[in-house]
Structures are given as C-alpha cells and as structure tokens.
C-alpha positions in Angstrom: -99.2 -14.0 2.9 -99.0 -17.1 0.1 -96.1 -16.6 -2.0 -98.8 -17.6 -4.6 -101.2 -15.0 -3.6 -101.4 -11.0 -4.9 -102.9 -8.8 -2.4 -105.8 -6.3 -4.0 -107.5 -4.0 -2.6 -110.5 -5.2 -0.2 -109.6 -8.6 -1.5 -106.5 -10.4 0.2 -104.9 -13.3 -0.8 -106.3 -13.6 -4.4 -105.1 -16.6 -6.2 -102.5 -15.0 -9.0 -104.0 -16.5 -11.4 -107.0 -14.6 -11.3 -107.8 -12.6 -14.4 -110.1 -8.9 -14.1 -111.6 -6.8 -16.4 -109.9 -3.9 -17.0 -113.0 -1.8 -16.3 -113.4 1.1 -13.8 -115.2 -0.2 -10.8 -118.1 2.6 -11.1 -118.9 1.2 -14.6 -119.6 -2.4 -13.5 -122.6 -3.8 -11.7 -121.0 -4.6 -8.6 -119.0 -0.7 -7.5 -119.0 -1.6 -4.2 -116.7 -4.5 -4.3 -113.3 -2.9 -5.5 -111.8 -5.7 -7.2 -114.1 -8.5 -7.1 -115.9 -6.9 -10.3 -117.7 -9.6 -12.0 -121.4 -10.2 -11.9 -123.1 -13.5 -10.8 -125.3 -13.4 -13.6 -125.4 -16.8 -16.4 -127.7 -14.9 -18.6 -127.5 -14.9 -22.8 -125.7 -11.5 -23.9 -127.9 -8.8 -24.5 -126.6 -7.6 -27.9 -127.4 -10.2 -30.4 -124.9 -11.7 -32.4 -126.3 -10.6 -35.4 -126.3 -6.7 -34.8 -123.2 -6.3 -36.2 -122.0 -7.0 -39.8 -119.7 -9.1 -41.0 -118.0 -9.4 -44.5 -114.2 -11.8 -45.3 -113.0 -8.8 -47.1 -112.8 -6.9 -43.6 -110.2 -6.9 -41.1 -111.0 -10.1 -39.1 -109.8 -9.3 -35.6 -110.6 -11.4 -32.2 -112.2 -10.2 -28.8 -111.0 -12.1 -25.8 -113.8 -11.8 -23.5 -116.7 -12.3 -21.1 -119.4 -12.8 -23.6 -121.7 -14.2 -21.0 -122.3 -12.4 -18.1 -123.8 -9.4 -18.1 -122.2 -7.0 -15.8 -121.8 -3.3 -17.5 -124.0 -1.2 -16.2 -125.1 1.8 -18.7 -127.9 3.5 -17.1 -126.3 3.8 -13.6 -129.1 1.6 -12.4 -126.7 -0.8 -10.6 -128.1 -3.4 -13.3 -126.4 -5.2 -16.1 -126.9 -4.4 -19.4 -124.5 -5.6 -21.8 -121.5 -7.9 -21.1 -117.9 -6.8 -21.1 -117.5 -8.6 -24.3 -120.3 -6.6 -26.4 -119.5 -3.8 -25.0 -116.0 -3.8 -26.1 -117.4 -4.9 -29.7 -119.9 -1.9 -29.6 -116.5 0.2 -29.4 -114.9 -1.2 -31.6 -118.1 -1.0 -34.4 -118.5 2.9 -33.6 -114.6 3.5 -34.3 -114.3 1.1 -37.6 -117.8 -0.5 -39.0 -115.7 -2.2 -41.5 -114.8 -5.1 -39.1 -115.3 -8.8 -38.9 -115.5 -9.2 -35.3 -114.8 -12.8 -34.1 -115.6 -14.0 -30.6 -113.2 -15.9 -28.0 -115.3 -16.4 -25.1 -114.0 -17.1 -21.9 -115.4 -19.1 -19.5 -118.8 -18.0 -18.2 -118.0 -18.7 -14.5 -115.9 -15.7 -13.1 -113.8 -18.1 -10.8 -112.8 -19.9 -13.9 -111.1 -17.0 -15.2 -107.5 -18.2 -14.5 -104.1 -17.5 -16.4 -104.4 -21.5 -17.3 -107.9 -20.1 -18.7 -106.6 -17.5 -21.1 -103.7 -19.8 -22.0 -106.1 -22.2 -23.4 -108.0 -19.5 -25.9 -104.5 -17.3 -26.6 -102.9 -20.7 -27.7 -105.6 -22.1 -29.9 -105.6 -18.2 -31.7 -102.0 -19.2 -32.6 -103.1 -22.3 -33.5 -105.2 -20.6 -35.8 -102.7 -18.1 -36.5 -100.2 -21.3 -37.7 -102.7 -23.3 -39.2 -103.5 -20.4 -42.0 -106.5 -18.7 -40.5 -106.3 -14.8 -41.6 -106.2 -12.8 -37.8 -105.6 -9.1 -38.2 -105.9 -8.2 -34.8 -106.4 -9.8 -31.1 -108.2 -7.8 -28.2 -107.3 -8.5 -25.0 -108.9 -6.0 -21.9 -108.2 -7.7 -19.3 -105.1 -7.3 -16.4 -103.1 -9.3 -14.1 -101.9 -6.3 -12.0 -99.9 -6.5 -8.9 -99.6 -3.0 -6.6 -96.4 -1.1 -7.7 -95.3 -0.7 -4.1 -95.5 -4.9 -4.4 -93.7 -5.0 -7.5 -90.8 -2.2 -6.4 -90.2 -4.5 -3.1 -89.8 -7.5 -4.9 -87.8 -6.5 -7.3 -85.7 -3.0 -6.5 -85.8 0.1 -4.4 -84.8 1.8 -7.4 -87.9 0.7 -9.7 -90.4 3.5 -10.6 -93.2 3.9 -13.0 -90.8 5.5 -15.4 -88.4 3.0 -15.5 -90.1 0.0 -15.6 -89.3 -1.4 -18.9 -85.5 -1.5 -18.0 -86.3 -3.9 -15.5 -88.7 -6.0 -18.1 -85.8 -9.0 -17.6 -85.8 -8.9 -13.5 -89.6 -8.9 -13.5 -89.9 -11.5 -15.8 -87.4 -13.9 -13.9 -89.3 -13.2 -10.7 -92.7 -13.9 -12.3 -91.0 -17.1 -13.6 -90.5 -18.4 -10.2 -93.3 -16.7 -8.1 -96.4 -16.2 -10.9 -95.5 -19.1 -13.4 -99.2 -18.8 -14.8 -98.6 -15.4 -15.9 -95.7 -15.6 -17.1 -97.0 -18.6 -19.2 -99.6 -16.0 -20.9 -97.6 -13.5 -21.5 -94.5 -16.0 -23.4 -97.8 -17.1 -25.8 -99.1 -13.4 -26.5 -95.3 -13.0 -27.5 -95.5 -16.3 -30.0 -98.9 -14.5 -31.4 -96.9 -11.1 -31.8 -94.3 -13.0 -33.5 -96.0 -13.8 -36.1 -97.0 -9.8 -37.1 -100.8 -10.3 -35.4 -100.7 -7.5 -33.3 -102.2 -7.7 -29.3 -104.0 -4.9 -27.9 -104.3 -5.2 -24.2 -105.7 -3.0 -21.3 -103.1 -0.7 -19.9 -105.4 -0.6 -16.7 -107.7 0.2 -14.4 -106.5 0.5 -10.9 -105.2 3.9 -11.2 -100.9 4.4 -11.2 -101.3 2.4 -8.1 -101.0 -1.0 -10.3 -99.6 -2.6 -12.8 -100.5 -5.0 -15.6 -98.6 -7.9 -15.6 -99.5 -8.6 -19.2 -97.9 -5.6 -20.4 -94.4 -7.0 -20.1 -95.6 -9.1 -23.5 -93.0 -7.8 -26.3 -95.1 -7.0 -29.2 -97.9 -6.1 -27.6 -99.8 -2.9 -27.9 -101.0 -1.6 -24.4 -103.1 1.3 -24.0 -104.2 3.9 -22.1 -107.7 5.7 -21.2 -108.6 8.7 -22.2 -111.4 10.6 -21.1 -114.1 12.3 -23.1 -112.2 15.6 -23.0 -108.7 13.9 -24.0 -106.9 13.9 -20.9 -105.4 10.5 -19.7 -108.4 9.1 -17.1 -107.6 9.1 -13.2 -108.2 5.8 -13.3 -106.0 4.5 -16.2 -102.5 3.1 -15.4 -99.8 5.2 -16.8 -96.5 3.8 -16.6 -93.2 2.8 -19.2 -94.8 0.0 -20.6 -98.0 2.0 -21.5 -97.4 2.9 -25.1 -100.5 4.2 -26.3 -103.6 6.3 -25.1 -107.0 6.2 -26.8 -110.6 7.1 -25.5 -111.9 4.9 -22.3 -115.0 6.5 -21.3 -118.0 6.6 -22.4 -121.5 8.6 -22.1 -124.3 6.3 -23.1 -127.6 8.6 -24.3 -131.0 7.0 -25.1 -131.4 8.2 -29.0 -134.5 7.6 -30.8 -134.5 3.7 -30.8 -131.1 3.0 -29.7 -128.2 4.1 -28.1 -125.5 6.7 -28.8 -122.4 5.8 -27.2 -120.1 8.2 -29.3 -121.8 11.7 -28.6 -123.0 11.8 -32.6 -126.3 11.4 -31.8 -127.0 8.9 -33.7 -127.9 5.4 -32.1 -125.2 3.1 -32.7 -126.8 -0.3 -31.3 -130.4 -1.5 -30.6 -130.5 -3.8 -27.4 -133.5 -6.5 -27.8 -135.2 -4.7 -24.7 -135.2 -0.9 -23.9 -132.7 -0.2 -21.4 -134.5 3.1 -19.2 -132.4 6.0 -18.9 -135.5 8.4 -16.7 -137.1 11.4 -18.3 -134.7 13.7 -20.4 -132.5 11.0 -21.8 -130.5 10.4 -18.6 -126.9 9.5 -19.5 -125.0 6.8 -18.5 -121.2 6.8 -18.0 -119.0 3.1 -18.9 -115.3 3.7 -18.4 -112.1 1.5 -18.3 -108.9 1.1 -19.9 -110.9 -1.9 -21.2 -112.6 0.3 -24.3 -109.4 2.1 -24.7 -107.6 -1.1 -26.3 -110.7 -1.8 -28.7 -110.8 1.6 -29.6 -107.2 1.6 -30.9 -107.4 -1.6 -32.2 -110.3 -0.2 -34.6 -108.4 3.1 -35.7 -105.2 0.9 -36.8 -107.3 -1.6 -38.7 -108.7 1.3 -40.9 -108.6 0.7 -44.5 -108.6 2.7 -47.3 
C-alpha cells in the first residue's frame, strides 16, 4: 500500500486527502457503497435559500458543506432529497431559529473534496475572521478518519481509544510527515479557534472502528451522536478526543405541508416538491455524527 494512501473499508488505497461526510451510510443515497458515500447528482439544492430567516442581530455562524449534491435520503426511497449541507442547516434551524446561517460551499464535484479543498474555504473564514467580519460559530461535519488498528500500528502498541489525546504530539508528527494535507487543515482550524470562533466538527461515523483525523484540532468542539432515545449511536465514534455528545438521528414524518424532523409535530421545512413518505405518514430515518455537531453548535449559540 501507498504511504499516501488510507485504506477504508470496501475502498482501498483512497488518496488521504479525501474528505467524507460524516453521515451513517444507511442515511445516504448510495448504502451500498460503505465509504464512497457521495451522490453523482449536479442538481440545485432542494431547500431554497430563502426558507430560512436571517436577521445581523443573530448569531452569524458558517456551514462547511455540500450544498450541491443531493444525496440524503429521507424517505428511504434510495433517492436524494436534500443535500448534506441543508440538512445540517434544517438541524441547526429546529434547535435555535434565531440564527443567521451563512453558506461555505464546497466543491460540487465529490472528487474535488480534498484536504487542499477545505483548506482553501477554512482559510478564507479566517480571513474573514481577521479582516473584521462577525463569525460566532463554524460547522464542520465532515472526517478524515483512518482505522484505529491503522493509527495504533503506526504510532504505538500501547495506544487505545481512551488514551488518545496523550499521544495528540506523536500523531501529529506522523501526520506531518505521512498526511501533510491533513495536518495542514487541522493547523488552520487551530488559527480559527485561536481567535475565540469556536469549530464544531463530526466526531464520526464509522463506528469506534475509526478515527477523525480532524479531531486532533485544539480548540475544536467534536461531537458525538446520540440517538433518539439518548444513548450514544452504534455508529458514532467515541474516543478521548470526542468531547461532546448531542442528538444524530433523525425521524423524518410527513406533517400537514411539511416535514417534522424533531418529533413535535409540527413541520419544520417545506421542500419546493412533496417528497412521498406511502400511506400512513411513513417515516424516514437520517443519521450521522454529521447532525450531531450542528445540533450543539445551535444549543451553545442560544441567546437570551
């Protein structure tokens, strides 16, 4: 294998640079390809850009994101929906209305999404961030995850999920040398958290299995999922760089005209088209560590 490479499941020799949504694989369009999760699609998001409100006195926070392809599947229909990006704004709106939501779109094809990619958009944020411009907050769900049994042979026997931040230093030397891109990106989330604009990034969605490369970012605020019931989801990461757990899954319930994603049933967006959920109001399911993030990026950006 490359010394550049990062084997994933199903998907050997992946470039390192490669970025994924932290989403579990049965929300996405694509559940049969484990790690390959993004869709083909080119389409115009489905949400428009002008269902959600937007006022200077809020928080202003950024999204991160695929705000192009659409690729989550709510209806377990195997078709998109929504994209990643809209979806993690539709959390964030349910949790804390009293948001002005920004968008930092990546690029719209999936093999673009590189660590030089991200770099680009996390450096013109602090950019922003230098040049005056008000950011509250900065959502990032997405991973760079190696497999722990990876990570423990490269850098000690004696590593284990537990202990992983003591070896923070060791890690970030070997990702210096062997996964310079990522180590680039997570050296300019630090300058952003320098500056007291919190990051909230994915914990995860491989299961304990993996782990998030971008995590290692001092600063940063890197969450867990929780599932509907409050226990930490099977498929969230859970390790010692993991400092917080919020809610990561989802039920999606066709309400009156909308959509009730929070279980108040009460629709809380209205897609341009009507997205089919059978007789009965079938419900869909979106999970990920991915909605986690937003979700406790909206609960600390409260106001009273």
């Amino acid at each position: 294998m490359s010394q550049n490479s990062i084997s994933l499941q199903n998907k050997p020799n992946v470039n390192e640079n490669i970025l994924f949504k932290s989403v579990e694989k049965s929300s996405m369009v694509k559940p049969a390809i484990a790690d390959s999760i993004f869709s083909s699609s080119k389409v115009r998001p489905a949400i428009a850009d002008t269902v959600f409100s937007s006022s200077s006195s809020y928080p202003n926070v950024y999204i991160v994101d695929d705000f192009h392809n659409k690729d989550i599947d709510l209806n377990n229909d195997k078709k998109g929906d929504v994209t990643h990006g809209e979806f993690v704004e539709l959390v964030m709106k349910t949790k804390n209305p009293n948001l002005n939501i920004k968008k930092m779109p990546m690029p719209v094809d999936e093999d673009d999404w590189t660590a030089r990619a991200l770099n680009l958009r996390l450096q013109k944020l602090y950019s922003k961030i230098l040049s005056g411009e008000d950011i509250d907050a900065i959502n990032l769900s997405m991973e760079q995850s190696i497999k722990f049994n990876e990570l423990r042979s490269a850098i000690s026997p004696n590593l284990t999920q537990e202990n992983l931040h003591n070896y923070n230093g060791r890690i970030r030397r070997w990702l210096a040398k062997n996964r310079p891109g990522v180590m680039q990106n997570i050296k300019t989330i630090e300058k952003i958290t320098s500056t007291g604009t919190p990051v909230y990034i994915a914990g995860g969605s491989k299961g304990d299995e993996y782990v998030n490369f971008l995590n290692l970012a001092k600063g940063s605020i890197d969450v867990a999922g929780r599932d509907e019931d409050g226990r930490i989801g099977s498929y969230s990461s859970v390790n010692s760089l993991v400092n917080r757990a919020e809610r990561g899954t989802y039920s999606i319930k066709h309400e009156k005209h909308g959509y009730d994603i929070n279980g108040d049933k009460k629709p809380d967006f209205y897609p341009p088209h009507r997205i089919s959920f059978g007789y009965g109001g079938k419900v869909g399911r979106v999970t990920g560590s991915s909605f986690a993030a937003p979700a406790a990026l909206a609960v600390d950006m409260k106001r009273e």
